[in-house]
N, C-alpha and C positions, 0 to 999 in steps of 0.2 A: 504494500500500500504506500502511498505517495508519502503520508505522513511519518513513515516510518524515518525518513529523512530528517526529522526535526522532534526524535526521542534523546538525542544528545544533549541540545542545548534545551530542555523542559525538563531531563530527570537533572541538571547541573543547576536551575534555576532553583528546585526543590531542596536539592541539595546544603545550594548556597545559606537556607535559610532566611532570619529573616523574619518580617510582620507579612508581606504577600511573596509569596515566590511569583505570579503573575507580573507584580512590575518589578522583580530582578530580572524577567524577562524584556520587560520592555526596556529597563535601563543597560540591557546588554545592545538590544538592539539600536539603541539611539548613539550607545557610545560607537558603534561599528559603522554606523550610518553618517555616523561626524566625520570618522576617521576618515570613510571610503572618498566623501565628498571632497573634503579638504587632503585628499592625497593625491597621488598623478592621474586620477580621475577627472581631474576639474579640468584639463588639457585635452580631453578627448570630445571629438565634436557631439556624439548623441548625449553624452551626459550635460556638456555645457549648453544644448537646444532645451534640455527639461528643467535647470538651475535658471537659466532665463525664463522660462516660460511659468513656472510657478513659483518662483521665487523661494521667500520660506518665514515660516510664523515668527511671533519674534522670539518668544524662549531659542528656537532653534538657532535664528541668527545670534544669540548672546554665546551660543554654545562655539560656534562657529568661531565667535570673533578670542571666544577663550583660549579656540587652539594653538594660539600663536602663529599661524599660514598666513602672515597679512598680505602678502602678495599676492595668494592666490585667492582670501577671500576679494581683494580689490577688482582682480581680474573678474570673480563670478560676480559679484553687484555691479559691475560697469556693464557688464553683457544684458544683464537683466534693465537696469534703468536704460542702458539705450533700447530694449526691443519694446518698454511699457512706451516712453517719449514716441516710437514709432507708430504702436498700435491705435494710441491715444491721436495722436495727430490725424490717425486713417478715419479713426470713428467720429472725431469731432468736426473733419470737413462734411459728414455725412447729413449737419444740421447743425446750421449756423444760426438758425431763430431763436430767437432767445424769448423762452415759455411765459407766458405774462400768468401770475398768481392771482388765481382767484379763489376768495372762500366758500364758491359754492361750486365748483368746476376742479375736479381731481386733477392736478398736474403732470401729463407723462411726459417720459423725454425719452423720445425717439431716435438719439442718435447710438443707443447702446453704451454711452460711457460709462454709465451708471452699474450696468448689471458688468460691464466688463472688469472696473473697478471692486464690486463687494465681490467676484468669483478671486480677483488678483487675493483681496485680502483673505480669501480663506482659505488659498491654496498653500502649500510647505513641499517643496522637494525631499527636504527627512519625512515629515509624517510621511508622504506616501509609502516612503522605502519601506518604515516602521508596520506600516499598517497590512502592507504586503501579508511579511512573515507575520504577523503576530499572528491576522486568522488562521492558521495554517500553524503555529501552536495552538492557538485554544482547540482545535479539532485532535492535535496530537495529547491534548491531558488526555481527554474522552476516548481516545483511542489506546490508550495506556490502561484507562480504567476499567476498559473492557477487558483486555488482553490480558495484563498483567498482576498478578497476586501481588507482588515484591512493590509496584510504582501503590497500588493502593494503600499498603500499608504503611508506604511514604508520604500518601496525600493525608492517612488518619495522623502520622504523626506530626506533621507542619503546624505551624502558630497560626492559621487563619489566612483571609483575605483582606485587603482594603474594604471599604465601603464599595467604590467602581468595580473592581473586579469580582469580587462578595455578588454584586448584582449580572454582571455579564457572565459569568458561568452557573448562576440559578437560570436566566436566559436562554442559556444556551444547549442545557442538557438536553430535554426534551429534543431537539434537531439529532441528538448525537446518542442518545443511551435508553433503552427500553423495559419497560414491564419492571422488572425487579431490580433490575443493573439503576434503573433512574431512581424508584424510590430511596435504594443505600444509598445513591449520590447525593438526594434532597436530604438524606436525615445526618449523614458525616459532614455535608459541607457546613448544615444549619449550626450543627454542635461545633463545630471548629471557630464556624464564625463568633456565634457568640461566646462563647468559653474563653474566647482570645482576647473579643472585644469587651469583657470582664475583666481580663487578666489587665489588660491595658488601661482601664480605669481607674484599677484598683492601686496601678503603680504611679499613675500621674497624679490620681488624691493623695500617696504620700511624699511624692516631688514636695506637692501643695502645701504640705505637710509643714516638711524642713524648712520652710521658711518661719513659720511659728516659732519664736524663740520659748516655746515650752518642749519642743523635741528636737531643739539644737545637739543635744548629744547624743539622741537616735539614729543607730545605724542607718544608711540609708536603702537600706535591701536592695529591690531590683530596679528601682526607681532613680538611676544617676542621667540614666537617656532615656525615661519615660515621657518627655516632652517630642522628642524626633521621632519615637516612635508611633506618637498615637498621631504625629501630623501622617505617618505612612497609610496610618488607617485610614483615617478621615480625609486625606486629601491626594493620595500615590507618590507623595513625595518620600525619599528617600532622601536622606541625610548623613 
């Protein structure tokens, strides 16, 4: 099966541990996705037609500008603003009228700048890369959990999901697992979730704790990164 391709980097993601192994997958693939773009990729013509053409969100471009490549991120945003400058140009001779506003008369603009502009901003040349593989793990957990005794036993003993991925693999089962295989998925993921997002509560109330100078000489148990970690839960950030 096709996804058997992508049981390396999903039992490595689990592995890795962690509050979601889902976004140690996705932070694997966005660091690969930085790299590839910002390495002798960015000189090749079909790569630099798709860095022009969809640019990239801004998270991605801060990650970009972090690589230290200044040359070659320069060379990829000079390709891209000169092909927007060009598009923009084509579409705005298309209607030179300029729309009179009215309060009772819905205003279109029919020159397409508009819808060409909000598709620019919500395009990204990493998301796309990212978004690629990642379907193609999430079919690979499912396909592990079918297969595999050893990956399930790995999925019962991981610390949980984020909230986003908690919600996109309750999602997604149903597509991927049936009859009895789905119910054990509904009821291991529900306890993992919350069991975890208990555990994570219960360590940033004593974060919250130590700052109370009545438990200043209270150890601090597990609670020294229970701030980074409950932002993993609630928001896929990783820290």
């Amino acid at each position: 099966m096709r996804e058997q391709l992508h049981t390396i980097p999903v039992n490595d993601a689990f592995d890795l541990g962690g509050e979601c192994p889902v976004c140690n997958m996705i932070n694997e693939l966005e660091t690969k996705s930085i790299d590839f773009t910002m390495g002798p990729s960015y000189m090749e013509d079909d790569v630099r037609a798709e860095t022009s053409k969809s640019g990239f969100c801004q998270k991605h471009m801060e990650l970009l500008y972090e690589n230290q490549n200044r040359l070659g991120l320069a060379l990829i945003i000079k390709s891209h603003i000169d092909k927007v400058i060009n598009d923009v140009e084509k579409l705005s001779k298309n209607n030179t009228r300029i729309p009179t506003p009215s309060l009772f008369k819905k205003q279109v603009d029919n020159s397409g700048v508009v819808a060409y502009m909000e598709d620019l901003n919500s395009s990204c040349y990493v998301c796309d890369r990212i978004n690629g593989t990642f379907d193609r793990y999430i079919a690979t957990i499912f396909y592990l959990y079918r297969q595999e005794e050893e990956f399930r036993k790995k999925f019962r003993e991981c610390q949980g999901f984020c909230n986003q991925h908690y919600g996109l693999l309750y999602k997604q089962a149903s597509r991927y697992l049936k009859a009895d295989k789905l119910q054990d998925f509904y009821k291991q993921l529900n306890l993992l979730y919350l069991d975890n997002m208990k555990r994570v509560s219960d360590d940033l109330e004593w974060f919250i704790n130590k700052f109370d100078y009545r438990y200043a000489d209270e150890p601090w148990k597990n609670s020294k990164d229970a701030l980074p970690r409950s932002m993993n839960k609630t928001n896929s950030i990783i820290k």
